[in-house]
C-alpha positions as CSV (number, residue, x, y, z in Angstrom):
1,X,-105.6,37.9,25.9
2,X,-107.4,40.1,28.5
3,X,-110.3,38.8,30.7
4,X,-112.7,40.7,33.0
5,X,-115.3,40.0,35.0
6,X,-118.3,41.3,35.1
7,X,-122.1,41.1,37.5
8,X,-122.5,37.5,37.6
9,X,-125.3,37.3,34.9
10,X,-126.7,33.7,34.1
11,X,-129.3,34.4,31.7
12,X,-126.4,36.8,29.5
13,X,-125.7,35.3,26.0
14,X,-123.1,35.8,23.5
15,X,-126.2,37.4,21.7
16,X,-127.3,39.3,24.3
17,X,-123.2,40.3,24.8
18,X,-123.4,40.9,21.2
19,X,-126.6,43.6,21.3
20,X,-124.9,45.5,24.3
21,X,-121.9,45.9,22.5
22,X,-123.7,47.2,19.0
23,X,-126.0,49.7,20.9
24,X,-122.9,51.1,22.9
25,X,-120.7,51.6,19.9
26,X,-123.2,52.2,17.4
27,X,-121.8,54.6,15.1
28,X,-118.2,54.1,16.2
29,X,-117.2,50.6,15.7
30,X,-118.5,47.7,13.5
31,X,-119.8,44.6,15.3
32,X,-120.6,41.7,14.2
33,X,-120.8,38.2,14.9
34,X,-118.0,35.4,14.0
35,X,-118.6,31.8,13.1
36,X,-115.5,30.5,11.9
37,X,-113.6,31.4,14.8
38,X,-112.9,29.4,17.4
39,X,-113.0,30.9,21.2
40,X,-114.7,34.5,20.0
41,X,-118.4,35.3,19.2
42,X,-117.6,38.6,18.1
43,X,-115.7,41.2,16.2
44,X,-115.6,44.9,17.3
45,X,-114.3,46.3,13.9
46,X,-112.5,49.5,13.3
47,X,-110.5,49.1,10.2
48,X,-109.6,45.5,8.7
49,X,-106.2,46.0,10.9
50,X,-107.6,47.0,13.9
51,X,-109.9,45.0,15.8
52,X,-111.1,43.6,19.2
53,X,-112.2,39.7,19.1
54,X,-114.8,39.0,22.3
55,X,-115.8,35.6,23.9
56,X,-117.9,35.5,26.7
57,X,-116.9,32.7,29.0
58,X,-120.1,31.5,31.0
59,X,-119.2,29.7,34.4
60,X,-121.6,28.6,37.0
61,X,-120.5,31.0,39.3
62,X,-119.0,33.9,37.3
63,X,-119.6,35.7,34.2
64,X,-116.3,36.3,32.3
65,X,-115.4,38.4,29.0
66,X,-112.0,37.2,27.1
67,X,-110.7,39.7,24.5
68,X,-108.0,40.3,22.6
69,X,-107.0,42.7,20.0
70,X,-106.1,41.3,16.7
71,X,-106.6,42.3,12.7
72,X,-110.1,41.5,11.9
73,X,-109.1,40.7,7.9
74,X,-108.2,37.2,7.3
75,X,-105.4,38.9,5.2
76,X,-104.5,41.2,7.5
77,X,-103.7,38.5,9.9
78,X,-101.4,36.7,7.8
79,X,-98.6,39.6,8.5
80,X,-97.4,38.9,12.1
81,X,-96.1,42.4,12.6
82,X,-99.3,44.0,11.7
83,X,-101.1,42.0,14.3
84,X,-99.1,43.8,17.1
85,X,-100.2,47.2,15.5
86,X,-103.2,48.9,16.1
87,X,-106.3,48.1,18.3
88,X,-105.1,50.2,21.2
89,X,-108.0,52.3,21.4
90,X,-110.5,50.3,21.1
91,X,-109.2,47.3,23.4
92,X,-109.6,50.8,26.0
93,X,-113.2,51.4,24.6
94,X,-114.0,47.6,25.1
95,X,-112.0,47.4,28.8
96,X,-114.1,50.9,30.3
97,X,-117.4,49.5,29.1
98,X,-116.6,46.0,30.2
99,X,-115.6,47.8,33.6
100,X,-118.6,49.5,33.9
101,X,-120.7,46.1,33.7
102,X,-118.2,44.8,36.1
103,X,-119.3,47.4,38.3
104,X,-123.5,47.4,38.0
């Protein structure tokens, strides 16, 4: 699990996490909400294997985003090995735009 963290932003929501994410992958990755998944608000989807999971960890003094790579397919998931494989490049995509709010 990765954390970074970004412009102290109050009034951000997961939702509002959530629409920054879709416009800068559009095209590139799927992302979508979760809601059966503790600790993550959203998926950013490349295959069923290969996936990002995003929480967005409010304080009162710091805006944080927790991620970590895992299989986005319930099936997937249930194969240990797989969940090591896969979701290199997009943890990357999700770390350099994460670093760029970090940085604004």
């Amino acid at each position: 699990m990765a954390k970074i963290e970004i412009r102290h932003d109050p009034g951000l929501t997961k939702d509002k996490l959530l629409d920054l994410f879709q416009k800068k992958f559009q095209g590139k990755y799927e992302i979508y909400p979760t809601k059966s998944m503790i600790n993550r608000d959203f998926v950013v989807k490349k295959s069923a294997r290969s996936g990002i999971f995003v929480k967005l960890d409010q304080k009162s003094d710091k805006t944080v985003v927790v991620f970590n790579k895992d299989c986005p397919s319930v099936f997937w998931r249930s194969f240990p090995i797989l969940r090591m494989m896969g979701g290199k490049d997009v943890k990357a995509d999700v770390e350099a735009f994460l670093q760029t709010m970090a940085e604004s």
